[in-house]
C-alpha positions, 0 to 999 in steps of 0.5 A: 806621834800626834801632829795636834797641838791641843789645850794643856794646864798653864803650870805644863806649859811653864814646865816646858817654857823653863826647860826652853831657858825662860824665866819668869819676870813678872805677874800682873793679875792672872798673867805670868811673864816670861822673858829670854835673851835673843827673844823680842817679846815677852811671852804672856801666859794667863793662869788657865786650868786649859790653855786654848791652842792659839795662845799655845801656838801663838807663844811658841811662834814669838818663842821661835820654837819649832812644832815638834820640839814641843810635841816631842815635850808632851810624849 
């Protein structure tokens, strides 16, 4: 399995956000918000046809979901 996180649609990742148990909360512009129980920050995803990879890697961070459960989402 490929260890590279490398850019991906927003509306994948809004897939993979919502299998993780976020909900959308609320929009402002071209940003999509999304929000957890237990989880501090909010994770803003701009509407990107490419999400660039520190704004993935970022958000799984404040999300505190692990590297490879996101990989194992992409195969």
């Amino acid at each position: 399995m490929s260890k590279k996180i490398t850019p991906i649609s927003y509306k994948l990742f809004i897939k993979f956000l919502e299998m993780q148990g976020f909900t959308f909360s609320r929009q402002k512009g071209d940003h999509l918000i999304y929000v957890k129980d237990r989880i501090l920050r909010p994770l803003v995803i701009p509407m990107y046809d490419q999400l660039p990879v520190f704004i993935i890697k970022n958000n799984l961070r404040s999300a505190c979901i692990d590297r490879e459960e996101y990989l194992k989402f992409l195969k």
